[in-house]
C-alpha positions in Angstrom: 24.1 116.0 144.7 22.2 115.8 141.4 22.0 119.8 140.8 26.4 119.6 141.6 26.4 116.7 139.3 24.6 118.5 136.4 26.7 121.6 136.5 30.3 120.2 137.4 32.7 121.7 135.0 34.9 119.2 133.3 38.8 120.2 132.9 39.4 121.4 129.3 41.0 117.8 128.4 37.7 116.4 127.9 36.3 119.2 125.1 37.7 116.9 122.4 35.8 114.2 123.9 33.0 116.3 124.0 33.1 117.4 120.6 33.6 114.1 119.0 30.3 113.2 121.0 28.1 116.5 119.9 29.5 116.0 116.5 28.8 112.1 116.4 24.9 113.3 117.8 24.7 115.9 114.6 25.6 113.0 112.2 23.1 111.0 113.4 20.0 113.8 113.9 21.0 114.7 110.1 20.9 111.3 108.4 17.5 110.6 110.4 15.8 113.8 109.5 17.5 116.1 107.1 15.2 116.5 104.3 17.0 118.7 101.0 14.7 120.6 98.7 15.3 123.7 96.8 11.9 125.1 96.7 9.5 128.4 97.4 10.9 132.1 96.6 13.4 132.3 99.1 14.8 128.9 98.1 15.0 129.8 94.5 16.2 133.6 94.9 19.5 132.2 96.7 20.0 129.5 95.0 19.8 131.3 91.7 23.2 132.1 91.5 24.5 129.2 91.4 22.3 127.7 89.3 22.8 130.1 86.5 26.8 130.1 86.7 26.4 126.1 86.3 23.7 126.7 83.4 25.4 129.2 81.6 28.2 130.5 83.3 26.9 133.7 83.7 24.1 135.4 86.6 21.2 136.8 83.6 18.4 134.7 85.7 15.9 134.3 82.3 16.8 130.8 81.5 17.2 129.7 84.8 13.7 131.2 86.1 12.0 129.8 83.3 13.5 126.2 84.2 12.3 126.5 87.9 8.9 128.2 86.6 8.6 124.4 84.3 9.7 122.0 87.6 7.8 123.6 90.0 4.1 124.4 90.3 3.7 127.7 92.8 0.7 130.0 92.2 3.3 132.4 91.2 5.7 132.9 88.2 9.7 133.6 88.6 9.1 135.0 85.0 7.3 138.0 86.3 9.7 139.5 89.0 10.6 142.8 87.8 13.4 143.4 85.1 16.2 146.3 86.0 15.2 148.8 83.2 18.8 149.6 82.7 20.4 146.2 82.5 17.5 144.0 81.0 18.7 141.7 83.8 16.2 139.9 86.1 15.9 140.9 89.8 17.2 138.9 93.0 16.6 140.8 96.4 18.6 137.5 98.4 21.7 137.8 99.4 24.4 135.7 97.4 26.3 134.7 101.2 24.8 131.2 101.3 24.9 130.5 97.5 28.7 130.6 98.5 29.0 129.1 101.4 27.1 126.5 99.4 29.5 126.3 96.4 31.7 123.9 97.1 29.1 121.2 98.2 27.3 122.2 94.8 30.8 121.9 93.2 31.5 118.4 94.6 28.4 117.6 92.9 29.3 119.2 90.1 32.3 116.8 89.2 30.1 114.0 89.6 28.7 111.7 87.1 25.2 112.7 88.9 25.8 116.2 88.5 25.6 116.0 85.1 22.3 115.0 83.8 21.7 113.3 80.2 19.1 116.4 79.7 21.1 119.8 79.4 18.2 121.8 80.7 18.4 120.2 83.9 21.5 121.4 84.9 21.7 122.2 88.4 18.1 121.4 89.0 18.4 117.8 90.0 17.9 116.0 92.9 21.8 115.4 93.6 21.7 119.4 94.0 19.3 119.8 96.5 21.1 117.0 98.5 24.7 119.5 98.3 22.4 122.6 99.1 20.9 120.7 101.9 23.8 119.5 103.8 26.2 122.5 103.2 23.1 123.9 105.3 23.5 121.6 107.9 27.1 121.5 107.8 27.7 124.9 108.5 24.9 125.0 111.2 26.1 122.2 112.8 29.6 123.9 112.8 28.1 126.9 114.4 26.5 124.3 117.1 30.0 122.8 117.8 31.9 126.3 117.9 29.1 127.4 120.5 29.7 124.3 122.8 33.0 125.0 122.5 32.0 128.7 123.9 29.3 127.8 126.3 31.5 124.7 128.0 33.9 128.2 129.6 31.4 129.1 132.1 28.8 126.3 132.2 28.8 122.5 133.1 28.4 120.1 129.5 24.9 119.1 130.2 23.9 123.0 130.7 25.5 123.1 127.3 23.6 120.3 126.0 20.6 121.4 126.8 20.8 124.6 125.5 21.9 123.6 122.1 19.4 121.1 122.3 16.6 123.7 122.9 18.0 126.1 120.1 17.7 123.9 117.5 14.5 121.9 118.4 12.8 124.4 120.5 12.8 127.7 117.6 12.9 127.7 114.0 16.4 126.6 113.7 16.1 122.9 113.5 13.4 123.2 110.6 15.4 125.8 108.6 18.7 123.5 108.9 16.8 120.5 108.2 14.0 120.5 105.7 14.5 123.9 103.9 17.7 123.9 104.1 17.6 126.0 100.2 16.2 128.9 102.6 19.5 131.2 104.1 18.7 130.7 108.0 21.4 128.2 108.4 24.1 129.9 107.0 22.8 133.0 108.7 22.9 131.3 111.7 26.7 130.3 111.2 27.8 133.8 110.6 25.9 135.5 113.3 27.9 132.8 115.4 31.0 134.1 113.9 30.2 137.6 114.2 29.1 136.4 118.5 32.6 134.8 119.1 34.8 137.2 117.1 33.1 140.2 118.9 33.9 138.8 122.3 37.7 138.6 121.4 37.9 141.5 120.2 36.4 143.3 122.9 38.7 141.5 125.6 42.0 141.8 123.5 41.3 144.1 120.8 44.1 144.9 118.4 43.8 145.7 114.1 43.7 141.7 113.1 40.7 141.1 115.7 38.7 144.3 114.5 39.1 143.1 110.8 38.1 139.9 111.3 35.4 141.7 113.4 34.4 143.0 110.2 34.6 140.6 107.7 32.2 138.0 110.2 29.8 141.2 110.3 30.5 141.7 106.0 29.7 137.4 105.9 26.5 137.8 108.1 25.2 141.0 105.8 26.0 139.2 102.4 24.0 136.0 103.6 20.4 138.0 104.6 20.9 142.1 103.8 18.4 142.5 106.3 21.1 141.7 109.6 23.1 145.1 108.7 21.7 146.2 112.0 24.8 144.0 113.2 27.7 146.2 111.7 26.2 148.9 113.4 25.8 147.2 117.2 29.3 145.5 117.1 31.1 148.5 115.7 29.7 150.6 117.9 29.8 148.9 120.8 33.9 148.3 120.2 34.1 151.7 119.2 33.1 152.8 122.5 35.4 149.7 124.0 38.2 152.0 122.5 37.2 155.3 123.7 35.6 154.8 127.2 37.6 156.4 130.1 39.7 154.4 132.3 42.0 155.1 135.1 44.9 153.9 133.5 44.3 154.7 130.1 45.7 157.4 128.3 43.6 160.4 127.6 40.8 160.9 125.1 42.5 162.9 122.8 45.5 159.8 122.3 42.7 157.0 122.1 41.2 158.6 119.2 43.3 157.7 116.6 43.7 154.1 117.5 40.3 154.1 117.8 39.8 155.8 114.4 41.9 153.7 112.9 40.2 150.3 113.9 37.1 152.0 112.9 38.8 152.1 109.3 39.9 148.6 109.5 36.9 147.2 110.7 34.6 149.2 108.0 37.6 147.9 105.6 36.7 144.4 106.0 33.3 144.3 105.4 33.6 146.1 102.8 36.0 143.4 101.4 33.4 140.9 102.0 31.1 142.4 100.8 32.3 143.5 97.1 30.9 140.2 95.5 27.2 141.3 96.7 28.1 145.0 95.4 29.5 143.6 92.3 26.4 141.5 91.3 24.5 144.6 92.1 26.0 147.0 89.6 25.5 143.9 87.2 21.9 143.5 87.4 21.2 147.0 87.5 23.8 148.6 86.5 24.4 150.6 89.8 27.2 149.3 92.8 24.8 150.7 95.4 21.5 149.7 93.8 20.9 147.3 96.8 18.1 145.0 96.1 15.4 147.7 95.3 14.5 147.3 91.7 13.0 143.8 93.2 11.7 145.4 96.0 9.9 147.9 94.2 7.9 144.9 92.7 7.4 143.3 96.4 4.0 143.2 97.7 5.0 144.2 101.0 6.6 147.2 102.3 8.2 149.0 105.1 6.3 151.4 108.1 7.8 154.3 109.2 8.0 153.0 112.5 7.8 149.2 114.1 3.9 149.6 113.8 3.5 145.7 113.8 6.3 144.9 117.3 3.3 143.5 119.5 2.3 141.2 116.5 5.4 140.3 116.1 6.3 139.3 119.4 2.8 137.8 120.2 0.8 137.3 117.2 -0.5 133.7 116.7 0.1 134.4 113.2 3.7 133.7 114.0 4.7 135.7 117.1 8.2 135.2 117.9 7.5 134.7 121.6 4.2 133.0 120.9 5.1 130.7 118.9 8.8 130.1 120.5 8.9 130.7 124.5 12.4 129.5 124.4 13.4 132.7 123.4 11.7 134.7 126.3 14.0 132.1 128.7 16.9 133.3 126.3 15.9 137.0 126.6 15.2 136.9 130.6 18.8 134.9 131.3 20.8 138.0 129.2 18.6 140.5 131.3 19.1 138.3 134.7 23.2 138.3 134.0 22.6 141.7 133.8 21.2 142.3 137.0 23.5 139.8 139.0 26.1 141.6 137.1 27.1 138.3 136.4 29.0 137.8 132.6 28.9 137.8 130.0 28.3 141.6 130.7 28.5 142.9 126.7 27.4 139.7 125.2 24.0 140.7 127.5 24.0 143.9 126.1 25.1 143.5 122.0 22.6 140.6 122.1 19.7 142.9 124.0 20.4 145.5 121.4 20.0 142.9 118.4 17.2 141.4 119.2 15.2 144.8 119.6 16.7 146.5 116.8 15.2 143.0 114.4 12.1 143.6 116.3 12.3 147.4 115.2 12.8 146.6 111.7 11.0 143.5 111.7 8.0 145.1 112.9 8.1 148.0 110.8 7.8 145.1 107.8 4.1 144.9 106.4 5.2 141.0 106.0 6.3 140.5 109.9 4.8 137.4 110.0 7.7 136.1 107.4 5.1 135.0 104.9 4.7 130.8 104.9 7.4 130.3 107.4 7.6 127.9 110.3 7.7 130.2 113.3 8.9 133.2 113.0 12.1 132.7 111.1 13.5 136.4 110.9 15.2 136.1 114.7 17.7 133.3 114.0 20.5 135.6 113.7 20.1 136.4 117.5 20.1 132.9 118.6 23.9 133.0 119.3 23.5 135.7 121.8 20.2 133.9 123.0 22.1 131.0 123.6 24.2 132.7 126.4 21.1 133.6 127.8 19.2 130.6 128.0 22.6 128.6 129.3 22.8 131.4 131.8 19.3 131.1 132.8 19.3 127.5 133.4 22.2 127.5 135.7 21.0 131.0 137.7 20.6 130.3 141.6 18.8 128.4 143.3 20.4 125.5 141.7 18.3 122.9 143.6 15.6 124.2 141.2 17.6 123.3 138.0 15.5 119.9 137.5 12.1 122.0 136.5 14.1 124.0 134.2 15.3 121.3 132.2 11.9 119.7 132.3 10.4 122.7 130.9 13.1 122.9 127.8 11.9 119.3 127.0 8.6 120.7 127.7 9.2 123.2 124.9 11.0 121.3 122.6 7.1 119.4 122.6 5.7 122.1 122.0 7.9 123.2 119.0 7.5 119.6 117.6 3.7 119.5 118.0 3.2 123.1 116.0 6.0 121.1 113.7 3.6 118.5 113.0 0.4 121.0 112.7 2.9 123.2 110.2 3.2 120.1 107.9 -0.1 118.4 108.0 -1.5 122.0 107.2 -3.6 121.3 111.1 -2.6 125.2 111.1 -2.4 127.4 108.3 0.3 128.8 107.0 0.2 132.6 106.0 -2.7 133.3 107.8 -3.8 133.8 111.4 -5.9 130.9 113.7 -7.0 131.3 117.5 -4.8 129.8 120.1 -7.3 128.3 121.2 -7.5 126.0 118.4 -3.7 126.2 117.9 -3.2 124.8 121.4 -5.8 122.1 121.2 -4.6 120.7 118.1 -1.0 120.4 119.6 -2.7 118.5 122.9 -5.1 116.2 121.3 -5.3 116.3 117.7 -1.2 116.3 117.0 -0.9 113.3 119.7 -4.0 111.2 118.0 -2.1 112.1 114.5 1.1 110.4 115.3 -0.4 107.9 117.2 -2.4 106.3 114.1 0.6 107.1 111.7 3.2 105.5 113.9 1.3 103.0 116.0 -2.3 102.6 115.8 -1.9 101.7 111.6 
């Protein structure tokens, strides 16, 4: 009775209902623990742009670095990135897709009495700032968590959904990343992958020219936010390429699916494109080139890439920040797309396009001397799969026997713990944070020492 209980299917009239609730939930998880800064590299390097339009109305970083070199005390120097030896112009390898998704929070503030500071030079720098950055980072992710309900409540009961939303963000990086470093692009990269997810699945069931553009310009939003999920374009285009072109028994012959297919191909590459001219634009600016890409920063970079994924074990196992080590959530994520695949259950593609995702960022995520994503929580580089993930792990939760669903759900909460407790060890500095510790101390630490911690800070005085 329980188990049918748990995974009854309510009629589409309550998904308002539903969404008012999840929404409601959001609001309240963000006013207790959102926590805006706009701090560390990453933090800086996308929120850059902004900052210098607001400063000076113009993207030469030199002012601007110098002001976030006087605010903030790092053991490095924005001043010293490399200059483009063309343009004179500072270097930025982030992508600018979440400065704008940002912009009109940082706008709002912009037209308020404190967005203007009494001191010039702080422009853009104050605290009111960080608090837009922060919650159009949580806005957007918490968006992409209501667009995913919405998704997950087709197939799956709303407490299967629930749960697995639940484990995505407090169970992985997610929660941290929309939370408290929220000046970091994860969030917004999380929204767009999201996108990218639910506009792949309609154009794969119904395609025609509007879905494979906005096919396209998702894919164009996802690459402008972190350059590093191209990998995308090339899955989802290929994958309803071959949508277009695979034999059928009622379909016309190869030779008239071609040009359709060709010509979706064009619209789709046409889109992202589109989207993608502001990124190619700043480009040519800063170094004087449209196709530069971000190398005259990377050339300065202290990592570098392997000719092959040299450092995959590490990076799924690695108690430096192994993906799957430091996150089991996602191997329940990764074995529920593989087990709809072998029930040949759906969603049949989804399985597959989010397969194919998460190995190719394990293929160019391991051939990265910096796999471990520097001073991250977790292994932040594998949020743009969690929309995929999430079919998986919503999948997995429901798969047969039923009667065993209880343990399952015990052992998301158990992991949700877990994610909490390395939380706690990530911000006390129990564990370090670019370097590697044993297990066996990492585990300890989250069973008696992170316990005893929050015990004398929130009870014992």
């Amino acid at each position: 009775m329980l188990s049918r209980a748990l995974t009854t299917r309510h009629p589409p009239s309550a998904g308002c209902r539903e969404l008012a609730v999840l929404a409601a939930l959001l609001a309240l998880l963000g006013l207790a623990a959102l926590r805006p800064s706009i701090r560390g590299n990453d933090g800086v390097g996308n929120y850059v742009y902004l900052a210098s339009l607001l400063r000076g109305g113009d993207l030469d970083f030199a002012d601007d670095y110098r002001a976030f070199d006087r605010i903030k005390q790092y053991p490095y120097h924005f001043v010293d990135l490399p200059r483009s030896s063309r343009t004179g112009h500072y270097s930025n390898r982030y992508g600018i897709g979440a400065a704008l998704l940002w912009s009109p929070f940082v706008a709002a503030v912009r037209i308020l009495p404190a967005g203007r500071p009494a001191d010039p030079n702080l422009m853009a720098l104050t605290r009111p700032y960080a608090w837009a950055v922060g919650l159009g980072t949580y806005f957007w992710v918490s968006l992409a968590l209501l667009l995913l309900y919405k998704r997950l409540r087709r197939m799956h009961g709303p407490l299967i959904c629930g749960v697995t939303l639940a484990g995505l963000l407090l169970a992985t990086p997610l929660g941290f990343y929309a939370l408290a470093h929220g000046s970091m692009s994860h969030g917004a990269e999380f929204f767009a992958a999201t996108l990218v997810m639910l506009a792949f699945e309609s154009a794969w069931h119904r395609p025609s020219f509007y879905k494979s553009a906005v096919l396209g310009a998702a894919g164009g939003l996802l690459v402008l936010v972190r350059i590093q999920e191209g990998a995308w374009l090339a899955i989802v285009g290929t994958a309803l390429l071959w949508r277009l072109l695979r034999p059928a028994a009622e379909a016309a012959p190869l030779r008239r699916r071609v040009v359709p297919a060709a010509a979706h191909a064009i619209i789709f590459a046409a889109a992202a494109l589109a989207v993608l001219l502001p990124q190619i634009a700043v480009w040519k600016y800063l170094y004087g080139s449209w196709l530069s890409g971000p190398a005259p920063y990377l050339n300065g970079s202290v990592a570098a890439f392997a000719p092959w994924p040299r450092f995959a074990v590490k990076t799924l196992f690695s108690e430096r920040g192994g993906v799957l080590a430091w996150h089991p959530l996602f191997i329940l994520c990764l074995a529920g797309l593989i087990g709809s695949l072998r029930d040949k259950q759906p969603p049949h593609v989804l399985a597959w396009v989010g397969l194919s995702g998460f190995t190719a960022q394990l293929l160019i995520v391991g051939s990265w001397s910096a796999w471990w994503a520097g001073a991250s929580f977790g292994n932040r580089y594998f949020i743009g799969t969690l929309p995929f993930l999430a079919l998986g792990l919503a999948y997995w939760l429901e798969r047969r026997p039923v009667k065993s669903i209880g343990w399952r759900f015990a052992l998301v909460g158990m992991l949700i713990f877990w994610n909490g407790g390395l939380l706690v060890q990530y911000a006390t500095r129990m564990v370090s944070r670019d370097g590697a510790m044993p297990w066996s101390q990492v585990i300890y630490q989250n069973v008696i020492d992170v316990p005893r911690f929050l015990w004398q800070r929130f009870i014992g005085g």
